[in-house]
C-alpha positions in Angstrom: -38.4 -15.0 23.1 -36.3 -13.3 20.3 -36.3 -16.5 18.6 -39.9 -15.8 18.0 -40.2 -12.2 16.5 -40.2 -11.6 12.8 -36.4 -10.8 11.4 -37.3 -7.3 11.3 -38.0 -6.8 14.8 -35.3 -8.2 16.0 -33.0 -5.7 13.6 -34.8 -2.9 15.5 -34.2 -4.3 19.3 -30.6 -4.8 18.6 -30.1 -1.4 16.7 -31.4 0.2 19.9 -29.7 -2.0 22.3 -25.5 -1.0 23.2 -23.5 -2.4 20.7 -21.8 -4.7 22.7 -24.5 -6.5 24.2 -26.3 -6.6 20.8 -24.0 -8.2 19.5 -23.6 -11.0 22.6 -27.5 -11.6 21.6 -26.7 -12.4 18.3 -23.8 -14.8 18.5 -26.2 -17.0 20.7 -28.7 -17.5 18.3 -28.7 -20.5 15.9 -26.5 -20.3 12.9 -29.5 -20.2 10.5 -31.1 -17.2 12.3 -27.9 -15.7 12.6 -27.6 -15.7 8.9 -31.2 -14.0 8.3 -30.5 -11.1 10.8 -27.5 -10.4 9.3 -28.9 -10.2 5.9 -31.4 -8.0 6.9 -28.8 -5.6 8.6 -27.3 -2.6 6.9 -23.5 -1.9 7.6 -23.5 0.4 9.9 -25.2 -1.7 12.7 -22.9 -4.5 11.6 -19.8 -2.5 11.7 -21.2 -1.2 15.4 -20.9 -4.7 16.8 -17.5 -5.9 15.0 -16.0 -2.7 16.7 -17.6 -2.8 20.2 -17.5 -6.6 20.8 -14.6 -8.5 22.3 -12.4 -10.8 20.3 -14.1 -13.5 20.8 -17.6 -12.6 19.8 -15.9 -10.5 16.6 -14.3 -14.2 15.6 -18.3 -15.6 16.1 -19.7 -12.7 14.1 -17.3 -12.6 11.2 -17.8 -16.2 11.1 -21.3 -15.1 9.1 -19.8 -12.7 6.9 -17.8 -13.4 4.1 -15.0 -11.7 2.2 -16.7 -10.2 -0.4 -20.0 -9.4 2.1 -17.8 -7.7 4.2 -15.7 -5.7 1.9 -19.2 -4.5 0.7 -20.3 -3.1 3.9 -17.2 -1.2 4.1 -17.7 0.0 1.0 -20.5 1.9 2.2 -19.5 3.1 5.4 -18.1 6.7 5.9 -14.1 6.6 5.6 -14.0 7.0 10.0 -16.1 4.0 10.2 -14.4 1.9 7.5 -11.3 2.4 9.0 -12.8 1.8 12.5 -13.7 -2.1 11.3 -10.7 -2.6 9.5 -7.9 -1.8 12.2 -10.2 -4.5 14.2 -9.9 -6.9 11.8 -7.8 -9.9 12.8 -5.0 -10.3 10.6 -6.4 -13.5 8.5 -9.3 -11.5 7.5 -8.3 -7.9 7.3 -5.2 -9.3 4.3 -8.0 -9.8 1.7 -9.8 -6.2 2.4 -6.1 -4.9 2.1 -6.2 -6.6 -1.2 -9.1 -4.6 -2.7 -9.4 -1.5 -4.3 -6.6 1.3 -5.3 -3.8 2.3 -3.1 -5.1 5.9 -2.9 -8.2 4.6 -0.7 -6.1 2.2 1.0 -3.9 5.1 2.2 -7.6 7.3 3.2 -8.6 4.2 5.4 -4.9 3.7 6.6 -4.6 8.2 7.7 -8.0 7.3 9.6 -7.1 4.8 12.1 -4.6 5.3 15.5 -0.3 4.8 14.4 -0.6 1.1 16.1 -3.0 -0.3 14.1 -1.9 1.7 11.0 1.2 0.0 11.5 0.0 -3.5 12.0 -2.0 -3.5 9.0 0.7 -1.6 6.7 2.9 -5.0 8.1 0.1 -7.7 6.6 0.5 -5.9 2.6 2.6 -7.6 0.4 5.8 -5.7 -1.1 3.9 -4.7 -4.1 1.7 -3.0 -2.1 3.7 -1.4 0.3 5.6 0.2 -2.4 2.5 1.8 -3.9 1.1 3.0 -0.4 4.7 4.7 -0.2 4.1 6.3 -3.6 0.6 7.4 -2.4 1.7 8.7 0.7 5.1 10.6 -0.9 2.8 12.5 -4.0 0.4 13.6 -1.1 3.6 15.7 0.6 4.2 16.8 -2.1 0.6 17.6 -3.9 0.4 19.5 0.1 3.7 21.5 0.1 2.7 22.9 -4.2 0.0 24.4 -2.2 1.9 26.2 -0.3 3.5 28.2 -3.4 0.2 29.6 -4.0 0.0 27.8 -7.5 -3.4 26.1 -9.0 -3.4 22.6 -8.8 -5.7 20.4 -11.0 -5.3 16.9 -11.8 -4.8 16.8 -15.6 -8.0 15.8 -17.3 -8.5 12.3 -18.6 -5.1 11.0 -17.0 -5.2 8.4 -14.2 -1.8 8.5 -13.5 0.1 11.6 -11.5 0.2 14.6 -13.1 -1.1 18.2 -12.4 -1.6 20.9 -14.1 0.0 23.9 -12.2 -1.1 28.5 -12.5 1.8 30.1 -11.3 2.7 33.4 -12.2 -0.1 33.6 -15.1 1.9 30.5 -17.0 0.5 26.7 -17.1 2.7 24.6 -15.8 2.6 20.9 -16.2 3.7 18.8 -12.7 5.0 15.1 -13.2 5.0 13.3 -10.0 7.6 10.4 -10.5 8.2 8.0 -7.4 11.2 5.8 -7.7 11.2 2.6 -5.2 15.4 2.4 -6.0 17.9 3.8 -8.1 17.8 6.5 -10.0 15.2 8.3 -11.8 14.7 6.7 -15.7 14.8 7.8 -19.2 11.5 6.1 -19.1 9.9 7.9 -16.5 11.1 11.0 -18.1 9.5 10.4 -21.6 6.4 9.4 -19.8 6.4 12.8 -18.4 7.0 14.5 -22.1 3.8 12.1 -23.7 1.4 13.2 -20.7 1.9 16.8 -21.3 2.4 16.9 -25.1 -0.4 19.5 -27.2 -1.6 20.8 -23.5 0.4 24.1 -24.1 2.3 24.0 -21.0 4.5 26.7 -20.2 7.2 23.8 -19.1 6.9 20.4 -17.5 8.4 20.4 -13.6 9.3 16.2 -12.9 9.4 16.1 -8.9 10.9 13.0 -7.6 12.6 11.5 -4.5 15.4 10.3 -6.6 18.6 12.2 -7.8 17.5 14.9 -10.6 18.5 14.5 -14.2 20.0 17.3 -16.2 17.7 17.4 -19.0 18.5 18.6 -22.2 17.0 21.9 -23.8 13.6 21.1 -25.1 10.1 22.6 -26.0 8.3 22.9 -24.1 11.1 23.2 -21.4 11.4 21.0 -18.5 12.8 20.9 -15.3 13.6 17.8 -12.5 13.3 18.7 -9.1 14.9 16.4 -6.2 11.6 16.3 -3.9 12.1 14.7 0.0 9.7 14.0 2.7 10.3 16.7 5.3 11.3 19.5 2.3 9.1 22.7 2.5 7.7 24.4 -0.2 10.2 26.4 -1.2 12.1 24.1 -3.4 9.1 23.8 -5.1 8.3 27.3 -5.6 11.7 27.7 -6.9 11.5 25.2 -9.8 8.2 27.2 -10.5 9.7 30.4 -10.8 12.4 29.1 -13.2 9.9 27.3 -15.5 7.6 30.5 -15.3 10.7 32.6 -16.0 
């Protein structure tokens, strides 16, 4: 009987029809009407199925969608329902959606979906990638305990990389955030910090890193490196604030 209706109508029985068993209907239609219903679905009543449906079915149904049409249904789904599709994804497809786009939306998806699945996904990046989600996730502790000094955070204008601009105490404050995989904290890192913030008339320039802190020599406009851990409240921050401000 279904095989009969126009495409349209078909769209609308299974949009009103559980999740679950709409998605049943459709893995046992031919291939080539399979293809045209899927086509003419948006993402939402796609990513409804991949989520509700058992393994087996999911396998059947991804089977229709490629990479690249997939990632483009995510891509418009709300960040809860994104993330919802993705921690379903079996490994062999979810590795090339983990491939796209910037860390910093990679980490919103990852925040959205249950520890397990987090976990299982963080497992299928390569090292590269790891390492960034690590940077993401340790500059977001830190962008959430500066708040907590009361300071004005804005990201500085025109840069892409991570700095802030900081108020505190009626002085502009420029914020480096510097995340070192190993070893120390570089020279390099350090100049970078200089060059970002050079002819914004910062009061000083605070570096905040999870590597040892440099002693950095007397400069204009002044500068200070702060040692920065997961788990550290506020207060070290606000510290380094109040000496820059000083």
């Amino acid at each position: 009987m279904l095989g009969s209706l126009p495409t349209d109508h078909v769209v609308t029985m299974l949009r009103a029809s559980p999740p679950q068993r709409a998605a049943g209907v459709l893995v046992a239609m031919p291939k080539d009407r399979i293809d045209r219903l899927l086509a003419a679905m948006d993402g939402r009543l796609i990513a409804r199925m991949i989520i509700a449906t058992d393994p087996g079915r999911r396998l059947a149904l991804l089977g229709h969608l490629d990479d690249g049409r997939l990632a483009a249904e995510l891509a418009l789904l709300p960040t809860v329902e994104a993330a919802a599709v993705l921690a379903v994804l079996p490994d062999e497809r979810a590795r090339p959606q983990l491939a796209r786009g910037g860390p910093e939306n990679l980490a919103i998806l990852l925040d959205a979906m249950p520890k397990a699945q987090r976990g299982r996904l963080i497992a299928l990046l390569d090292p590269l990638r790891q390492i960034e989600l690590r940077r993401v996730g340790y500059e977001k502790s830190v962008i959430d305990a500066l708040r907590g000094t009361a300071a004005s955070l804005q990201w500085v204008p025109g840069d892409h990389g991570s700095n802030l601009l900081a108020g505190a105490f009626h002085r502009l404050c420029g914020i480096a955030l510097r995340y070192v995989h190993s070893g120390p904290l570089s020279t390099v890192a350090v100049a970078d910090a200089y060059r970002v913030f050079a002819g914004l008339q910062v009061h000083g320039v605070l570096i905040v890193t999870n590597a040892e802190p440099l002693e950095l020599p007397a400069g204009d406009p002044p500068a200070l490196v702060v040692s920065w851990m997961d788990g550290d409240n506020d207060g070290v921050l606000g510290r380094a604030l109040v000496r820059l401000a000083g």
